[in-house]
N, C-alpha and C positions, 0 to 999 in steps of 0.2 A: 041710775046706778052710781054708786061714789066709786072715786080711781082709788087707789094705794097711794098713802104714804112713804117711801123709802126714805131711810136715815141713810145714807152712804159715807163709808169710812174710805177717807183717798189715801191712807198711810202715808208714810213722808217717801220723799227722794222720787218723784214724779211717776209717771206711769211704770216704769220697771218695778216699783212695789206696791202697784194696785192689783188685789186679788181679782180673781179667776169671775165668782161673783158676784163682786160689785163694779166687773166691768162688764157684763151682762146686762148689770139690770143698768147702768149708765146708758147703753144702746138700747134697751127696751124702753125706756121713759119717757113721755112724751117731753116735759116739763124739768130743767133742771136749774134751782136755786141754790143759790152759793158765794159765797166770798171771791170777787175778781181775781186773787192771788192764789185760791185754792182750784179755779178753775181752768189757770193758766197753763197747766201742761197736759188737759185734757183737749185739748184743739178737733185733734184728729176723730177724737170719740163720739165727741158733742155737735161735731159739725152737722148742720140740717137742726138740731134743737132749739126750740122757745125757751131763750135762758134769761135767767131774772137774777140781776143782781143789785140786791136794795142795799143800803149804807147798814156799819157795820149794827146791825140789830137782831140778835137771835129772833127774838119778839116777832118783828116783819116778816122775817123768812117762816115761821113758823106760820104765819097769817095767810101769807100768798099762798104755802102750799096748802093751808086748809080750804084756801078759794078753791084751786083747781081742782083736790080733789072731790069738793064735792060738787062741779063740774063735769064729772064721769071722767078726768082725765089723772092717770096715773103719775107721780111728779118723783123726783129726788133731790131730796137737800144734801147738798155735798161738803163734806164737814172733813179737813186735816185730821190724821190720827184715827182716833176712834168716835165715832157719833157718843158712845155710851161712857165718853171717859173723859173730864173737864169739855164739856162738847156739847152739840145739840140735841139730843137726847130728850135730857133731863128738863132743858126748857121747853122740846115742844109738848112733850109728856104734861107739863104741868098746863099747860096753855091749853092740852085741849080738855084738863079735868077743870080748871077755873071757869071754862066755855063751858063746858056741858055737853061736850063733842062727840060721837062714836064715829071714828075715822081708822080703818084698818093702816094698821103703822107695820112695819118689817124692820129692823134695824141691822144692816149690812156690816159686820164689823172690816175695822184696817187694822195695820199697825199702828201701835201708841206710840208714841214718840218717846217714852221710856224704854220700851222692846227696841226700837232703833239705834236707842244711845248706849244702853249695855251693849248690843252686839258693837257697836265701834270702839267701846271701851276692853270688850277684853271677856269679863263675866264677872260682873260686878253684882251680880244678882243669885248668887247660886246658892244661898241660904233667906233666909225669911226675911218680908221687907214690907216698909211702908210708904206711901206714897203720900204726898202733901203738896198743897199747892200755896203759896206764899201771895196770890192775888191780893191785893189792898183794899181792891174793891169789889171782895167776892164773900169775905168773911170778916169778923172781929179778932182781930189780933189776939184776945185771953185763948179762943179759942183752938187757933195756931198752935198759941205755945202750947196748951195742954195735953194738944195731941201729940206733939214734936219730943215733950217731954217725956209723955208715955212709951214713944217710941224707941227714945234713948232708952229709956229705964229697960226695956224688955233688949237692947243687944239689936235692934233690928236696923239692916241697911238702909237708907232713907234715900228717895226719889224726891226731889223737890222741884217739881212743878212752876212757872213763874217766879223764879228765883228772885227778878227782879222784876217791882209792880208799878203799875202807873204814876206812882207816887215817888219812885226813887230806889231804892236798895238800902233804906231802912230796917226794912222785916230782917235783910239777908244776914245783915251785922248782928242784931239781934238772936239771931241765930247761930250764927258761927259762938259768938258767945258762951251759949248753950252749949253746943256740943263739944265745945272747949274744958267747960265744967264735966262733960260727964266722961270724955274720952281725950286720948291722948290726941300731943300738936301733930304728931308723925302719922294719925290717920288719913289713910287715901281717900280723894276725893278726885272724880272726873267730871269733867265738864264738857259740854257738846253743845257749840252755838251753831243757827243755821243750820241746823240739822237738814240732811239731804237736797243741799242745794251747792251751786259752785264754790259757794263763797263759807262751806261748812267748816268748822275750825273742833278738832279735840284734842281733851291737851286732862293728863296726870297729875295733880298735885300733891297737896296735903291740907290738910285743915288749917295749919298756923300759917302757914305762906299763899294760902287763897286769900287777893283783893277782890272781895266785894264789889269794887269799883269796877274792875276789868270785866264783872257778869252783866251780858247784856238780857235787853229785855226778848232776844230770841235763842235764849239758852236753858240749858235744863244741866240739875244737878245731881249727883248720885253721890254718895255721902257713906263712906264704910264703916264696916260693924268693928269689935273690938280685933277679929281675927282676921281683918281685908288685908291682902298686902298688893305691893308692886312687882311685877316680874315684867321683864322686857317692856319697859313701857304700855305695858299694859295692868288695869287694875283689875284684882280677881278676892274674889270671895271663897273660902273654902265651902263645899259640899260636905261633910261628915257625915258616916253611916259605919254600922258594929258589919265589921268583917263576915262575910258569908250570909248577911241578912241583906244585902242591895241595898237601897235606897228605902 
């Protein structure tokens, strides 16, 4: 008999924001693969577990748990955020169709680390939005901008993802650039490093006085639409809706 795959979402800000679910099936699993850093404030949970933690390689994790489970033994890959969202997901999905795999997968969501940083931001999210990840070594830059562009064009709040990539905070500049051309310097932008950890830092800006420099590689960006403003240090997006019709 093959065991289950479980994708497990650990959301940020350690077990106070691990749902109800996937700390369930964290205690039901024989097998739990993961990133040392993402496993670290699951102690309590995991204790008694056969844990695996191979160097940073989706690829591996994705391997080991197709060992075990086709082993008869039930496993969970424990993935920050969302499994299904810049996450493991998507690689082990592909790893078992290039294999030729049938392996029962479950996919547990968490919180995104987007849903994280708007809530410390304020509501930065409360009209239509796009999300983007500025990895360097995840995609091709034309295709970045294309999308980022598009995004501008349609008014839409933007989530930026890897703001700054392996390579530097190149893409970021390039960016602010951008949105320099399409929207005013006085738009709101918040930023959230270290999200859910001691050392988390958010902070209100704007687009003309955001340094690039200052964005670390564990921050995420949220970027306002033409109508974002500031109130109380905090950044909000308007909701609009025709009177007596709701939302």
């Amino acid at each position: 008999m093959t065991g289950t795959v479980f994708l497990v979402g650990l959301g940020f800000g350690g077990i106070a924001y691990l749902t109800p679910e996937a700390h369930a099936v964290l205690k039901r699993v024989e097998v739990i693969v993961g990133h040392e850093s993402s496993l670290r404030c699951l102690k309590r949970i995991i204790k008694g577990k056969e844990i695996m933690v191979p160097n940073h390689n989706p690829l591996e994790r994705s391997r080991l748990a197709v060992s075990c489970a086709r082993e008869g033994r039930d496993v969970a890959i424990a993935s920050a955020g969302h499994p299904g969202i810049y996450a493991i997901a998507s690689t082990f999905y592909g790893y078992l169709r290039e294999n030729d795999l049938d392996i029962p997968v479950v996919v547990i969501p968490g919180l995104t680390m987007g849903d994280y940083a708007a809530a410390r931001l304020g509501s930065p999210l409360g009209a239509d939005h796009a999300v983007i990840s500025l990895a360097d070594r995840a995609g091709a830059w034309r295709n970045t901008k294309a999308a980022l562009t598009a995004a501008l064009a349609a008014d839409f709040v933007i989530v930026v993802y890897n703001p700054r990539g392996k390579l530097g905070s190149h893409r970021l500049k390039r960016v602010l650039t951008l949105v320099l051309l399409a929207r005013s310097g006085e738009t709101p932008v918040g930023l959230v490093t270290n999200a859910g950890s001691r050392l988390e830092k958010v902070g209100v800006t704007s687009v003309a006085t955001l340094d690039a420099g200052d964005v670390k590689v564990n921050s995420l960006l949220v970027i306002g639409n033409r109508s974002s403003f500031i109130y109380q240090g905090k950044m909000i997006t308007p909701r609009t809706y025709l009177p007596g019709l709701g939302y």
